[in-house]
C-alpha positions as CSV (number, residue, x, y, z in Angstrom):
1,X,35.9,-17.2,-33.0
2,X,34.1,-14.1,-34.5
3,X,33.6,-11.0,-32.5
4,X,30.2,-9.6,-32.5
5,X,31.5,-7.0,-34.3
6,X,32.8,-8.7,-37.1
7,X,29.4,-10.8,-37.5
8,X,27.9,-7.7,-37.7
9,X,29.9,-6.8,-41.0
10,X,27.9,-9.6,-42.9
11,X,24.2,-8.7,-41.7
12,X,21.8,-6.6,-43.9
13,X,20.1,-3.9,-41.8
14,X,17.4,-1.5,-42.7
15,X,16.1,1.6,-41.1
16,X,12.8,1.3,-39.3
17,X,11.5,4.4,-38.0
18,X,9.1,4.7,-35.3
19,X,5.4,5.3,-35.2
20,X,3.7,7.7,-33.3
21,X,0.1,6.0,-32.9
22,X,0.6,2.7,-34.1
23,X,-3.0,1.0,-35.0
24,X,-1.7,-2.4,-32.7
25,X,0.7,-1.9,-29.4
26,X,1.1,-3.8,-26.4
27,X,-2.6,-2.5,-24.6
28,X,-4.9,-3.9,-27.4
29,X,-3.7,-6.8,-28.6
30,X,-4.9,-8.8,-25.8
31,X,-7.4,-7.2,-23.6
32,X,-9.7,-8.3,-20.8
33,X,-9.0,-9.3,-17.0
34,X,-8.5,-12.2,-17.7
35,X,-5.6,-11.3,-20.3
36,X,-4.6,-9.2,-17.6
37,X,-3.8,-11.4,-15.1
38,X,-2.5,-14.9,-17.1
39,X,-0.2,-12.2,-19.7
40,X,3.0,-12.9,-20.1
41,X,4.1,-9.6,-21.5
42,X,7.2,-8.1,-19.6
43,X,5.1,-4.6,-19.7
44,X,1.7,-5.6,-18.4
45,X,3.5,-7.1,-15.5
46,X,5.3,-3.7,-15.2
47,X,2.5,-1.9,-14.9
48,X,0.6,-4.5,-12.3
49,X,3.8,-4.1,-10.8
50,X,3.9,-0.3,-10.6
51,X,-0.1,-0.5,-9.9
52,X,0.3,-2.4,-7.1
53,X,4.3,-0.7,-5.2
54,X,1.5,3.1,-6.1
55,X,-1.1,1.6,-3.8
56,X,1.3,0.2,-1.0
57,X,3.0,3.3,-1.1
58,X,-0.2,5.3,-0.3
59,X,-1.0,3.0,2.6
60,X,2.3,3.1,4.1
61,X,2.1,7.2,3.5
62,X,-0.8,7.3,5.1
63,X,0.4,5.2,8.3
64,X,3.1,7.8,8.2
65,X,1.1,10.9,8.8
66,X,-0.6,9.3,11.5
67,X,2.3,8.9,13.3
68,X,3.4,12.2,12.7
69,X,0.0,13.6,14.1
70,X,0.0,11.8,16.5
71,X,3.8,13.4,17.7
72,X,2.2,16.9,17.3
73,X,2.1,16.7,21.1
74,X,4.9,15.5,23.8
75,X,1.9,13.3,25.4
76,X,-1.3,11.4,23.7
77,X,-2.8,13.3,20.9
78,X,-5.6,11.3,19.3
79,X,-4.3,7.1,19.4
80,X,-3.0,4.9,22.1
81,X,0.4,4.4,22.5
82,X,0.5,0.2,21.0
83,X,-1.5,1.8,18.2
84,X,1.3,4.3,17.6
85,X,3.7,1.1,18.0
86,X,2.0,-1.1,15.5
87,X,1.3,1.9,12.7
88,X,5.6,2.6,12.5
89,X,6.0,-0.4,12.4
90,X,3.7,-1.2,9.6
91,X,4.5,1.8,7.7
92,X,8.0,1.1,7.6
93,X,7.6,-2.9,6.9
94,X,5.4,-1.9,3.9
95,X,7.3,0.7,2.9
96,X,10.5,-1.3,2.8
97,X,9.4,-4.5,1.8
98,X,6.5,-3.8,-0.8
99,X,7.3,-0.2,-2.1
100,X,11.1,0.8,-1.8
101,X,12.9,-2.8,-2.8
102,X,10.3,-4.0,-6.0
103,X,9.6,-0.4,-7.3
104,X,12.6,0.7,-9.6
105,X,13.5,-2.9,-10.5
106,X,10.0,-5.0,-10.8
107,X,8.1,-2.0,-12.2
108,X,10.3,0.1,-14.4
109,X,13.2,-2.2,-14.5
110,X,10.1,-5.2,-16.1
111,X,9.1,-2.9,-18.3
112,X,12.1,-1.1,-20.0
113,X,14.7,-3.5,-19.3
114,X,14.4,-6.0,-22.5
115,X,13.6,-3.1,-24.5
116,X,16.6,-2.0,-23.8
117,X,18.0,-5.0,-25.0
118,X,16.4,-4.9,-28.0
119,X,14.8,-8.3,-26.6
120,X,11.3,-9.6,-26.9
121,X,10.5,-10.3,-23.2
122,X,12.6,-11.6,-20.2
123,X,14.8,-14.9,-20.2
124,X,11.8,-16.4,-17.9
125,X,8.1,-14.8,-19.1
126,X,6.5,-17.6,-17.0
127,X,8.7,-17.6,-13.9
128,X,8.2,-13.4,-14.4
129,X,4.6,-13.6,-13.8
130,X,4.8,-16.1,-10.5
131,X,7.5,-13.5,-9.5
132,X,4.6,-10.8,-9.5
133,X,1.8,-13.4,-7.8
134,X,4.3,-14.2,-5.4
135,X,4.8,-10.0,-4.3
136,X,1.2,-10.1,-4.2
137,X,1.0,-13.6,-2.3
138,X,3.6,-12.5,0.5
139,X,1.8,-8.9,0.3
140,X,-1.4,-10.4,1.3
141,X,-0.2,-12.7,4.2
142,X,1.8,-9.4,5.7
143,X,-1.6,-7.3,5.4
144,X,-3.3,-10.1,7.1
145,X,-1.5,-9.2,9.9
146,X,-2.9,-5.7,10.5
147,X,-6.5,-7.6,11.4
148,X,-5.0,-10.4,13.5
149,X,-3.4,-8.8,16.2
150,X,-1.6,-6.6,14.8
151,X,2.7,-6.2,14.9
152,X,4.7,-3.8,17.3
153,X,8.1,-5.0,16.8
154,X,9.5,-2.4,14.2
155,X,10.6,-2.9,10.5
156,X,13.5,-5.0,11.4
157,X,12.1,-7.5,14.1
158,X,15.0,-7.4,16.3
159,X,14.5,-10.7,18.8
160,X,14.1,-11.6,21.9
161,X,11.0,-9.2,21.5
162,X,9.7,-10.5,18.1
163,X,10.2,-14.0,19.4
164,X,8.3,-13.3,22.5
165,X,5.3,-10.9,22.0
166,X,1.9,-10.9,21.2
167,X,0.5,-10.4,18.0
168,X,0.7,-11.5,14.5
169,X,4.9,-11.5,14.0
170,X,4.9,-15.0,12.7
171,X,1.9,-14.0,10.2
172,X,4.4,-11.1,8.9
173,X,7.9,-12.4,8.9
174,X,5.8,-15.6,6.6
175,X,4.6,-12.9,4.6
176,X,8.1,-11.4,4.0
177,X,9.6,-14.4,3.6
178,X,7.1,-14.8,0.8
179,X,7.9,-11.6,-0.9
180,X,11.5,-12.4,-0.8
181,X,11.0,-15.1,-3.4
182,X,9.8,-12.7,-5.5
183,X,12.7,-10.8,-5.2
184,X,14.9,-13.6,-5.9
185,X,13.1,-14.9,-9.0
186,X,13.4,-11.5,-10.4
187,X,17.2,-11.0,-10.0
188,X,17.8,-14.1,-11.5
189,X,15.4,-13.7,-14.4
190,X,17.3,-10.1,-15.2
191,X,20.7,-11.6,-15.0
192,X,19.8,-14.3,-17.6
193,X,18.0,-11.7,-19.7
194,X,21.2,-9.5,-19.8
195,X,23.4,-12.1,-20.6
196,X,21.5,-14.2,-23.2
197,X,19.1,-11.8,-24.6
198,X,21.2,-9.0,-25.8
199,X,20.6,-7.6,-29.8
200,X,23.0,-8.4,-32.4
201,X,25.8,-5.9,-31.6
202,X,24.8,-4.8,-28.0
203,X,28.0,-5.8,-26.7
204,X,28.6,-4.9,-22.8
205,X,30.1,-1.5,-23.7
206,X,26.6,-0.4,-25.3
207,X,24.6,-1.8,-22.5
208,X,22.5,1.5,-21.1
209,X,23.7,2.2,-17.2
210,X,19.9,1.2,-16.3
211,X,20.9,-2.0,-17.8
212,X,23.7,-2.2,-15.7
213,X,22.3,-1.1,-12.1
214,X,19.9,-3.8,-12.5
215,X,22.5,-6.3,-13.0
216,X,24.3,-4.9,-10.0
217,X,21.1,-5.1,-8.1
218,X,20.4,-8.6,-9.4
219,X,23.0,-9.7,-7.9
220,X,22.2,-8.5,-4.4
221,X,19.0,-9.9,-5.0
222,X,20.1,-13.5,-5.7
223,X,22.6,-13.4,-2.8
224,X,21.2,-11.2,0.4
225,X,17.5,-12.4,0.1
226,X,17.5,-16.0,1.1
227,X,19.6,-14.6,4.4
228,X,16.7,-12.9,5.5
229,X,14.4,-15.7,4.5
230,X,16.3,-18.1,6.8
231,X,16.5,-15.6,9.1
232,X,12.7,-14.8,9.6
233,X,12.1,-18.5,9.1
234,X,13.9,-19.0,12.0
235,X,12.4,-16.6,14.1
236,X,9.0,-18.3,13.1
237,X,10.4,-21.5,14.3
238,X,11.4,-20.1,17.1
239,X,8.0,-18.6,18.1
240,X,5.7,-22.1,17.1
241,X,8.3,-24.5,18.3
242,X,10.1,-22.8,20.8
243,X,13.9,-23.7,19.4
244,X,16.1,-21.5,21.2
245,X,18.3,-19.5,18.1
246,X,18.2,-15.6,19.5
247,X,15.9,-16.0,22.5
248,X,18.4,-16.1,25.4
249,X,15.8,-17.4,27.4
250,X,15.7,-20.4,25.3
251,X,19.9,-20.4,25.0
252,X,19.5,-18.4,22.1
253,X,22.0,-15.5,20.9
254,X,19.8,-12.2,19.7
255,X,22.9,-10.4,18.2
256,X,22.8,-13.3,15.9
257,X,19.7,-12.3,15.1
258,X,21.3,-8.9,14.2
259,X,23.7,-10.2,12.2
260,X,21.7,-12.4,10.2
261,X,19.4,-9.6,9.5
262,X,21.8,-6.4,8.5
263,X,23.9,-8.8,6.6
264,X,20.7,-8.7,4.2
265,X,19.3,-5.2,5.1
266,X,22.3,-3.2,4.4
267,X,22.7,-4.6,0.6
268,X,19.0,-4.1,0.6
269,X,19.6,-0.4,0.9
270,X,21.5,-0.8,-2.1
271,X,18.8,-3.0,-4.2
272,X,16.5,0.1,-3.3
273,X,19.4,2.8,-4.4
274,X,21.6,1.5,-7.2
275,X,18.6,1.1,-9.5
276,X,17.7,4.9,-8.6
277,X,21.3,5.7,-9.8
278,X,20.5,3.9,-13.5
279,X,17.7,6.0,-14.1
280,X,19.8,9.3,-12.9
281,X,22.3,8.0,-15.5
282,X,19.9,8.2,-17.9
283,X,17.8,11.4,-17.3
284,X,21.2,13.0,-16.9
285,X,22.4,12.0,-20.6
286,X,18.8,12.5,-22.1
287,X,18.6,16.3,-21.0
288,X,22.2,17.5,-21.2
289,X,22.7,15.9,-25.1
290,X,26.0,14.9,-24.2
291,X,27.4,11.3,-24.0
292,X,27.7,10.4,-20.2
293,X,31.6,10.8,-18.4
294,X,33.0,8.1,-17.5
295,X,31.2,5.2,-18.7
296,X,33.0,2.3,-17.2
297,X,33.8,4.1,-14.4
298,X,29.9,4.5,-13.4
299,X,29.3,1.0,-14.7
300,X,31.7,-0.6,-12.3
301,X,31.1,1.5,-9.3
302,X,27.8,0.1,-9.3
303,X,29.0,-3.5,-9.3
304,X,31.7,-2.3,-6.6
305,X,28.7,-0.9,-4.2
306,X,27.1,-4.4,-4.6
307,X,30.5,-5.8,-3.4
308,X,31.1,-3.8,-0.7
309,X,27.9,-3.3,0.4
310,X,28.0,-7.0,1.7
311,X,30.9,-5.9,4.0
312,X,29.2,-3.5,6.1
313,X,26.2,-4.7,8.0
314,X,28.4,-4.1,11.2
315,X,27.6,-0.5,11.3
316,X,24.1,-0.8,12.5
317,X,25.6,-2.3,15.8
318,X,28.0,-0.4,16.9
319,X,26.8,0.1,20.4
320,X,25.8,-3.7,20.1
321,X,28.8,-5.4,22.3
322,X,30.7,-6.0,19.0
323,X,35.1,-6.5,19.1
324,X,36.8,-3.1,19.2
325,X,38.6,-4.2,16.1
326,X,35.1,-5.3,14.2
327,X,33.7,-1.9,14.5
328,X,37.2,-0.7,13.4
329,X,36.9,-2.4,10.5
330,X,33.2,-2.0,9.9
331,X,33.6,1.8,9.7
332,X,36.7,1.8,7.7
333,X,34.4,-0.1,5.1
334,X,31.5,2.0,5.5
335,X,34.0,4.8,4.9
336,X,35.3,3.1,1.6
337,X,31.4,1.8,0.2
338,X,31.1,5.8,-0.2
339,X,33.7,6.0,-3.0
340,X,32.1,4.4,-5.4
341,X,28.8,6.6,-5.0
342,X,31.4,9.5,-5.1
343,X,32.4,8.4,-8.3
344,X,28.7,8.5,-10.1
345,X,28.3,12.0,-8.2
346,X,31.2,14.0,-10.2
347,X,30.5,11.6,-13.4
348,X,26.8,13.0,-13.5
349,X,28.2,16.8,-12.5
350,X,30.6,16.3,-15.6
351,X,28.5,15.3,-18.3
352,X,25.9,18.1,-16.9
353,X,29.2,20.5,-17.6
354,X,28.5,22.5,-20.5
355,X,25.8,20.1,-21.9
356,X,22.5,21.9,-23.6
357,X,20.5,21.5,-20.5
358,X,16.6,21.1,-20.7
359,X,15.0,22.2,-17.7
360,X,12.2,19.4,-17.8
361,X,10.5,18.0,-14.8
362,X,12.3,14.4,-15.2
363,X,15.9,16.6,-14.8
364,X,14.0,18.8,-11.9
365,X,14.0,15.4,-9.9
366,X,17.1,14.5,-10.6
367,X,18.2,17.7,-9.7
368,X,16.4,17.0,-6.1
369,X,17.8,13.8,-6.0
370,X,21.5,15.2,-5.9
371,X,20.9,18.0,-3.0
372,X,18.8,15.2,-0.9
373,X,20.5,12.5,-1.4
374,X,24.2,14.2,-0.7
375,X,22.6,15.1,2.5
376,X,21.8,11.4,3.0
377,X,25.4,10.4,2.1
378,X,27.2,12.7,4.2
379,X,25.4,12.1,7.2
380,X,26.1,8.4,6.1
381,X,29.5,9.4,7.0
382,X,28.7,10.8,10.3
383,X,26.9,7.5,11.4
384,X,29.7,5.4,10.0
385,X,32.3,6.9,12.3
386,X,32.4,5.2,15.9
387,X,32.5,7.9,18.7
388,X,29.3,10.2,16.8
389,X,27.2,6.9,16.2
390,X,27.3,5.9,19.5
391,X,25.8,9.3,20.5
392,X,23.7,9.4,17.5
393,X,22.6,5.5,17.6
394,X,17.9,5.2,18.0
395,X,17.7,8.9,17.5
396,X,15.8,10.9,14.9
397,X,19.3,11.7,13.3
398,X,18.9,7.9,11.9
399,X,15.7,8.1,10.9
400,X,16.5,11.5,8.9
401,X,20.0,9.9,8.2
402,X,17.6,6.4,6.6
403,X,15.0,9.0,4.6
404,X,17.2,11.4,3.4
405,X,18.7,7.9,1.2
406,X,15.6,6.2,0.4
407,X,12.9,9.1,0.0
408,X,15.9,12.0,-1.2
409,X,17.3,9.4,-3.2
410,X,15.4,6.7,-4.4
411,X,11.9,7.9,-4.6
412,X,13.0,10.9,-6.4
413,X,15.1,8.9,-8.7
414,X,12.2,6.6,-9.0
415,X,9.7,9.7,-10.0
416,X,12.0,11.3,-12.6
417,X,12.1,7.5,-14.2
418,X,8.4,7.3,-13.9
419,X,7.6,11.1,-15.7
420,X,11.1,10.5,-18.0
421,X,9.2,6.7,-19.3
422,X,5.6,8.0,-19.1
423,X,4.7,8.8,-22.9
424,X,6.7,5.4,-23.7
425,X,4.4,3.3,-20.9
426,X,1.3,5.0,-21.7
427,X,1.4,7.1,-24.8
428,X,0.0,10.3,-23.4
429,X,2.1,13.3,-22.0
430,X,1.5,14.7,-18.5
431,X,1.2,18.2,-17.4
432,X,4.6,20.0,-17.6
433,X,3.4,22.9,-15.7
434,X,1.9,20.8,-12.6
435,X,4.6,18.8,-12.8
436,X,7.6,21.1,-12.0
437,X,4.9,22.4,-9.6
438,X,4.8,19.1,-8.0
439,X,8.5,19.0,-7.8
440,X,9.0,22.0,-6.3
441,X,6.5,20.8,-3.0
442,X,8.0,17.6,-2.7
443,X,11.5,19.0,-2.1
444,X,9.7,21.8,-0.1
445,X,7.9,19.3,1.8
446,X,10.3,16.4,2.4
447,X,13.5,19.0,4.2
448,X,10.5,20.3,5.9
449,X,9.8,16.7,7.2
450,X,13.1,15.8,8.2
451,X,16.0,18.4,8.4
452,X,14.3,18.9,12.0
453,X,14.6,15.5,12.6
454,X,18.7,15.7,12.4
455,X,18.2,18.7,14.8
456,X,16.3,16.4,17.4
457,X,18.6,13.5,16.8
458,X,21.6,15.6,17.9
459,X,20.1,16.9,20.9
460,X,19.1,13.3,21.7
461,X,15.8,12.5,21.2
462,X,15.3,8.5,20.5
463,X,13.2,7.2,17.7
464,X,9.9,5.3,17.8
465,X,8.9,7.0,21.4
466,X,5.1,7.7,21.8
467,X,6.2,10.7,24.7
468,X,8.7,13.0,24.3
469,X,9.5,16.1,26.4
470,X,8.4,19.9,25.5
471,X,11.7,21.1,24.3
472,X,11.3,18.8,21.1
473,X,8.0,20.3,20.3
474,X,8.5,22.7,17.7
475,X,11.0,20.2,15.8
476,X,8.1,17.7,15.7
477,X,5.6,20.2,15.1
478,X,7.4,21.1,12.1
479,X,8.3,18.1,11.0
480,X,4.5,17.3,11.0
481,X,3.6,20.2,9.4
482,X,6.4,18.9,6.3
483,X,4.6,15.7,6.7
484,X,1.0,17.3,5.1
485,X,3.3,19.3,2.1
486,X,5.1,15.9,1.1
487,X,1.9,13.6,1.0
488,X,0.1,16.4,-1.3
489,X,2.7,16.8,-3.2
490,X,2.5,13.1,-4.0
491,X,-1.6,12.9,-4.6
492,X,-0.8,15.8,-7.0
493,X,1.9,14.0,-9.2
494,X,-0.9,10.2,-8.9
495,X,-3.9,13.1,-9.9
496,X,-2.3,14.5,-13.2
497,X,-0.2,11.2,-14.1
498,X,-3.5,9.0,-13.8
499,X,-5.4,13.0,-15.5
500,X,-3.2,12.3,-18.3
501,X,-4.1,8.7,-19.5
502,X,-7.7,10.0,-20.0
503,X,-7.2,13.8,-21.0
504,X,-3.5,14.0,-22.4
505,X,-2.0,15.1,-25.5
506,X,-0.9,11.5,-27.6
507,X,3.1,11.6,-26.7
508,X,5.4,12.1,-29.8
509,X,7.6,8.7,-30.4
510,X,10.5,10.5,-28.6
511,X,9.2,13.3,-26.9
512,X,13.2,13.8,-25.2
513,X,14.8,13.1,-28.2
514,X,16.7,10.2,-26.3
515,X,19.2,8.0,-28.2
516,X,18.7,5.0,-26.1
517,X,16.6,2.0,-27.7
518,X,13.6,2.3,-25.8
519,X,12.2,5.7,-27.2
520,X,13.3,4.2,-31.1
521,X,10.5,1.8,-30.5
522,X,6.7,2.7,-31.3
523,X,4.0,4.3,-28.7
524,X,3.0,2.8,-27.6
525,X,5.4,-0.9,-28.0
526,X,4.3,-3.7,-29.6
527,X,3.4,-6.8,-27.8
528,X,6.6,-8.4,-28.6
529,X,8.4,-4.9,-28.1
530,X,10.0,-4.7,-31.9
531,X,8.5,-5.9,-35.5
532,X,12.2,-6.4,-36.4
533,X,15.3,-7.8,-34.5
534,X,17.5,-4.6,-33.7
535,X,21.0,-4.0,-34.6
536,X,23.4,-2.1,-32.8
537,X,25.9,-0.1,-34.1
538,X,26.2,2.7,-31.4
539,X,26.0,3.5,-27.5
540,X,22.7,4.8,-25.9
541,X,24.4,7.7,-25.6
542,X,26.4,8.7,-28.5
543,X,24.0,12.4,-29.3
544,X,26.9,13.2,-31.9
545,X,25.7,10.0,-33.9
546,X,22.9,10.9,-36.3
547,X,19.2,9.5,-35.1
548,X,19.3,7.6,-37.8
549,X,22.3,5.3,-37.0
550,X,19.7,4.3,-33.8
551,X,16.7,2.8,-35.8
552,X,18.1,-0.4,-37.3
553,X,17.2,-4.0,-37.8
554,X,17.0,-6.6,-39.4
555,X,13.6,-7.2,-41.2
556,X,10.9,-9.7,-39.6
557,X,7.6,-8.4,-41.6
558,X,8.7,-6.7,-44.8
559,X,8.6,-3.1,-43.7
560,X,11.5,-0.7,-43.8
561,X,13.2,1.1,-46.0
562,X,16.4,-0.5,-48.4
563,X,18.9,-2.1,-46.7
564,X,22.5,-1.2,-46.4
565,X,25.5,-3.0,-44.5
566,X,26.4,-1.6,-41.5
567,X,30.0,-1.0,-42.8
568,X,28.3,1.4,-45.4
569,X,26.1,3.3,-42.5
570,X,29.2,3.8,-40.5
571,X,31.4,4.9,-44.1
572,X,28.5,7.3,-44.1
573,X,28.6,9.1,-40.7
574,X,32.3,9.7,-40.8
């Protein structure tokens, strides 16, 4: 049976440059709401996408600094203490479940991810677009909840309290359960895509590392979500029918319930993270001009975090009741998950060795991400090791531990992705200046916010409580103060990105001068992405290969200039 390779000998390519401000793209040749909302078109769903994780993100941010205002003083400061009790809670269900998990994956990943394949669209357009209606179903039903009684259980619903209380719990875990469908129709749309959509010659050793974190996180997707959706189906049960699963009162077991839950919400961390470290992968290689170290090795490590990351949920109940032995174990793998990750660390660090570094703000974030999120991963260690996390177990050294991962790492990956893909999504350039400006506050702003919070967690102070005594004070004051620097550091980055889609300066096809198949594309893409079908003869990150060697196809509508076989193309480089 032929290689891909070998086929490729026998096609006839041509070289299609780019254009710059292409008369039809993706945005006008089908307009209207109604276009909108029935389109089919892996980008548009994107962008609704990344519409819609932006505006969840603001209300859990502002939920957020209300409870940090509120913790500007040891007793009452301006809310009642279930208020303060619902608003964490909601802040860090919507945070979780509508921001952090869909935001790399369903908005950048939708967008860029066929491109990158040098596909049309997805596997599944349809089955893509009830994806998005069902995050925005599931959203809906969880938002309901705010108005009907509102939820004081926490992010994770830990039973017998969720099975017990007032409130609207069954109303939210319905509306989780809803978005996790969503999540699962996704992962198994981008697997397919990956595997059956790929260019002529984009064999698995040319597959960008994006490509290859969202197949990683694919898989967690398929396999973690329908835990939690039995799980919070159960606990609805369990509230309108009174079946006794983790309500000892009823017979029920709650550390089941624990079980059930982190044996999802651990690998979540990692469907919220290893698509952070695909975009690193390629910022990194885009603004050094040097092919990324270690290849294989970063590809793999981000299927062995999905692997191992299924092994670990024992760590979040340490203090539990759990066997000796099981916590043993537990740590040793939480010990072990850490390898891989130290393995895409010193890749990155190499191919930033001696590399022609251009200090632009995507690289800036990426260059936050590393500081913040080594802080997250170290202190990772400290949680996973027995004796310290029993000390260390509900303090604010968790909840530091927790943002340190997912704000450090993954919404600063997922802003250096957003201002790295900007000119290609919109066709306008931002502001450089208020950009790096921007950066600069956030990383200000954010160890403002929480480097006090390790401080308070090691002297003991416990999360979630509405009270706290004097001597914690000036940690939360600080932290508070953080708080105001991070969220206007973020309204400035939403104020010149949306600035720029009115005002900016028309983006240049390949403002980076990338290698990678998305930026050899027009901007703004056609509807179908390509006017040609691509054909791959290099890596996305071979900068020694002549641009060139990056814009081939295979004709569709005429255009181009004279073909040549690949064999001649490649006779010419060397």
């Amino acid at each position: 049976m032929a290689t891909a390779e070998s086929n490729l000998e026998k096609f006839q390519v041509q070289r299609f440059e780019p254009e710059a401000d292409p008369e039809k793209h993706y945005l006008n040749e089908e307009t209207g709401l109604w276009a909108w909302l029935t389109t089919v078109d892996h980008k548009k769903i994107g962008l609704m996408y990344l519409a819609s994780i932006t505006f969840f993100f603001f209300v859990g941010g502002i939920m957020a600094l209300l409870v940090r205002t509120e913790l500007w003083t040891p007793a009452k400061t301006f809310i009642e203490a279930n208020t303060y009790n619902q608003l964490f809670t909601l802040h860090g269900a919507i945070m979780v479940f509508l921001f952090l998990v869909p935001s790399v994956p369903a908005a950048l990943g939708n967008f860029f991810l066929p491109i990158q394949l040098g596909a049309k669209d997805v596997a599944f357009p349809r089955l893509n677009l009830l994806s998005y209606y069902l995050y925005l179903a599931g959203a809906f039903i969880a938002i309901i909840s705010i108005v009907n009684g509102g939820i004081d259980t926490g992010w994770t619903f830990y039973t017998p309290y969720s099975s017990t209380t007032g409130g609207a719990v069954t109303t939210m875990v319905f509306g989780v359960f809803v978005i996790g469908f969503s999540s699962i129709l996704t992962g198994v749309n981008f697997i397919t895509t990956i595997h059956k959509m790929r260019a002529p010659g984009l064999t698995w050793d040319k597959l960008s590392l994006f490509s290859w974190s969202l197949y990683a996180t694919s898989i967690i997707q398929i396999m973690a979500t329908p835990v939690l959706a039995i799980t919070l189906a159960l606990v609805g049960m369990e509230r309108l029918l009174g079946i006794g699963i983790f309500d000892p009162a009823l017979g029920g077991d709650p550390v089941l319930f624990q079980h059930f839950f982190w044996f999802y919400s651990h690998p979540a961390v990692y469907i919220m993270i290893v698509p952070g470290f695909g975009i690193v992968s390629e910022v990194i290689t885009t603004f050094s001009r040097k092919h990324i170290f270690g290849y294989w090795a970063i590809a793999l490590s981000s299927l062995a975090i999905a692997f191992i990351g299924f092994l670990v949920w024992g760590h979040h109940m340490f203090v539990s009741g759990q066997a000796s032995l099981a916590s043993m174990v537990f740590s040793f793998l939480t010990f072990l998950v850490g390898i891989p990750t130290g393995i895409k660390m010193f890749n990155w660090t190499a191919t930033l060795y001696k590399g022609s570094i251009d200090l632009k703000s995507p690289l800036l974030y990426i260059f936050g991400f590393f500081f913040l999120f080594l802080v997250g991963g170290f202190t990772g260690i400290v949680l996973g090791s027995i004796g310290l996390n029993v000390h260390l177990h509900d303090t604010y050294y968790v909840v530091a531990h927790f943002h340190f991962v997912m704000v450090g790492g993954m919404v600063m990956a997922f802003l250096a992705g957003v201002h790295y893909w900007w000119p290609k999504m919109t066709g306008r350039m931002y502001n450089e200046t208020m950009a790096k400006i921007a950066c600069g506050i956030i990383f200000i702003g954010f160890n403002a916010t929480f480097l006090p919070q390790f401080v308070m967690g090691s002297l003991g102070m416990p999360r979630r409580y509405f009270n706290y005594i004097e001597q914690f004070q000036p940690f939360h004051q600080a932290s508070t103060i953080g708080s105001y620097i991070l969220g206007f550091g973020f309204v400035m980055i939403f104020y010149y990105l949306v600035k720029s889609i009115y005002t900016g300066k028309k983006a240049p096809v390949n403002p980076w001068g990338s290698r990678a198949l998305e930026w050899q594309v027009n901007s703004l893409p056609p509807l179908h992405n390509f006017n040609y079908t691509p054909v791959i003869i290099n890596g996305p990150y071979d900068y020694h290969k002549p641009m060139d060697e990056f814009q081939l196809g295979l004709a569709e509508t005429g255009h181009g200039e004279e073909a040549e076989t690949t064999d001649e193309i490649e006779a010419k480089a060397e």
